[in-house]
N, C-alpha and C positions, 0 to 999 in steps of 0.2 A: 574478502567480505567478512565483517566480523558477523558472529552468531551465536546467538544465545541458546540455553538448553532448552528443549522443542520435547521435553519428558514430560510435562504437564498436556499435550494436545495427544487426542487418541486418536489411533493408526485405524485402518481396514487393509489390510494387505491384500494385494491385488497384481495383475499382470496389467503391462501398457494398458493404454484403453484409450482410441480415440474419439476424439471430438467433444470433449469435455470440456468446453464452452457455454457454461449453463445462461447466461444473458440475461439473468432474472434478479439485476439490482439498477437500475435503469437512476436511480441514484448516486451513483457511481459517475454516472456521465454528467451530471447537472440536469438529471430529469425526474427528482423525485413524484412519482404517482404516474408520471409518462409512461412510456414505452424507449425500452433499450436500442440503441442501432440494431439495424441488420449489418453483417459481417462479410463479406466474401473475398474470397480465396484467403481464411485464417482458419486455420484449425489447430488441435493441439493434443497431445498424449499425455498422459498423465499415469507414473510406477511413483506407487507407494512405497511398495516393498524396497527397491533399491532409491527412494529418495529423487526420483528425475523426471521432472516436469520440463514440457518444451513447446513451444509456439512453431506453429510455421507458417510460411508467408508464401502464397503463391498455391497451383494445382499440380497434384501428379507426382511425378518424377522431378520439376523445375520448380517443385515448393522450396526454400531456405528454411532451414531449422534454427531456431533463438532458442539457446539452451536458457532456462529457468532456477535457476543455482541459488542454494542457498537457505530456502525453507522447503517442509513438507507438506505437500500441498495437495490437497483431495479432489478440489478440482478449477477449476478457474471460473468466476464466477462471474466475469464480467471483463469484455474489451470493448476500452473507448477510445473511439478514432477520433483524434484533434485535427484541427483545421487545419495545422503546421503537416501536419503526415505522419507524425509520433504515435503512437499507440501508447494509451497505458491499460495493463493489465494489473486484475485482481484475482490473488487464489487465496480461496479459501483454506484458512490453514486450522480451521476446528472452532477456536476459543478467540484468533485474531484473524488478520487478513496480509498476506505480504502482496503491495504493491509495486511494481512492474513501470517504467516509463522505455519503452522500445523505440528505437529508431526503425521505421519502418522499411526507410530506401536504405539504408545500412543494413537492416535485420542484425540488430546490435542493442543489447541492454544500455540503456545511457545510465540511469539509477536505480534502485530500488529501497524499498525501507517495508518494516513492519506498523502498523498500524491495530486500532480497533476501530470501527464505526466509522469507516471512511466515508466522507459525502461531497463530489463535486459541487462550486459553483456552476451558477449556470450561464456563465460566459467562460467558462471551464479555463480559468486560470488558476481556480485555487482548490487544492485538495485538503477539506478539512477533516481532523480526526482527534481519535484520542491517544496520547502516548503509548505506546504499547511497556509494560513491564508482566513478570512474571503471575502467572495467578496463585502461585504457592511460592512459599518461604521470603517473601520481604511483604512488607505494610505500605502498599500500594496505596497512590494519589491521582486523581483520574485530573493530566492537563488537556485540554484542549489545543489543537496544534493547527498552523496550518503552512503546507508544502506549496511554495510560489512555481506555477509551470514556466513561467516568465525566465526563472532565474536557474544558473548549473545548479550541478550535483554540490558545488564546493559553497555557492553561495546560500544553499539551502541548510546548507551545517554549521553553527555556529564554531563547532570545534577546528571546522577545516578540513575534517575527515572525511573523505569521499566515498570511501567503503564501509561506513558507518549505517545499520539499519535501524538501531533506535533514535537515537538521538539526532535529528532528521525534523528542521522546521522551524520555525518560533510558535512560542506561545501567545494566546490570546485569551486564555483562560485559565487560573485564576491572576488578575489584573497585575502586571508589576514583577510577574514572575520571569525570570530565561530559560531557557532550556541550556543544561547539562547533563553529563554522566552522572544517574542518579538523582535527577534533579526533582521526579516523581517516585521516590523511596524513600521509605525508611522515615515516613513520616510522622510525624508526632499525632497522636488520636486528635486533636480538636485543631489540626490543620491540614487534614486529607479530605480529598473531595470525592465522593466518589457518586456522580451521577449520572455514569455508565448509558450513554445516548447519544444520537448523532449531536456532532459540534453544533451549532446554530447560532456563532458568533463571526461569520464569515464577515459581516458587514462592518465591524468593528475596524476591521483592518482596510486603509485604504493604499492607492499606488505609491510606490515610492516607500513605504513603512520600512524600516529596517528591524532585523529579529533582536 
């Protein structure tokens, strides 16, 4: 999995800690101002210090552990169960959010990518957000993006890369643009966007669109 430097989000070091399931973005799931699912038999630990976050699936001794790889995550902010039996989870990673798509009869990572401002539809096919790029040292452009549940890990990358966590989606905002490496950097001052908020161009996009 590829991975950007994670030196710009601030740490709290800490020992495991379970159940760090906070369930308080209910947005997440396609239920902005609702209420979050309830969860049962999912729980989850969460070490700062050594970097390792994990889901587990089931009670007890007979839980399955989803290791969590890849970012540092302070706590999980949010799991939404999809109608399919997937899970996708959100951890809070300070400044972004890395999102989480689990197989839940597997207990297997299918994707993941980093994100800002994530917001389900609410027929939760589509995860919208904002590109994630660094908040120091390049001249950041806020795209709006959005990740089809519909479709794999390989068809959600325009590059083809499956272990790709930024560049992860098409764009839908601003009009005309693609997504690539860098496709929100290093932008020129009177052509960067930055209106830093949940996406609210979902509807723009309909079935079948390609990125």
């Amino acid at each position: 999995m590829k991975i950007a430097s994670l030196a710009m989000f601030p740490a709290v070091w800490m020992c495991p800690v379970w159940g760090q399931i906070a369930q308080s973005h209910p947005e997440y799931c396609g239920a902005p101002g609702g209420v979050s699912p309830t969860l049962q038999d999912i729980s989850a630990t969460v070490d700062q210090k050594n970097g390792s976050t994990a889901l587990y699936i089931g009670r007890g001794s007979a839980a399955v552990r989803v290791s969590l790889e890849g970012s540092l995550i302070s706590e999980i902010a949010e799991v939404c169960p999809l109608p399919d039996g997937r899970l996708v989870v959100y951890g809070d990673m300070g400044h972004a959010t890395a999102v989480y798509v689990v197989d839940k009869a597997r207990a297997s990572v299918v994707d993941a990518f980093w994100a800002y401002y994530p917001a389900m539809s609410p027929d939760q096919r589509w995860i919208a957000y904002v590109k994630f790029y660094p908040l120091h040292g390049v001249e950041g452009s806020d795209e709006c993006m959005v990740y089809d549940l519909t479709k794999t890990p390989v068809q959600n990358r325009p590059a083809d890369e499956p272990n790709e966590t930024i560049d992860v989606g098409g764009v839908i905002f601003p009009p005309g643009h693609r997504n690539f490496p860098g496709s929100n950097t290093q932008i020129p001052a009177g052509q960067r966007h930055l209106g830093r908020g949940n996406p609210t161009l979902l509807g723009s996009r309909q079935p079948g669109d390609s990125f």
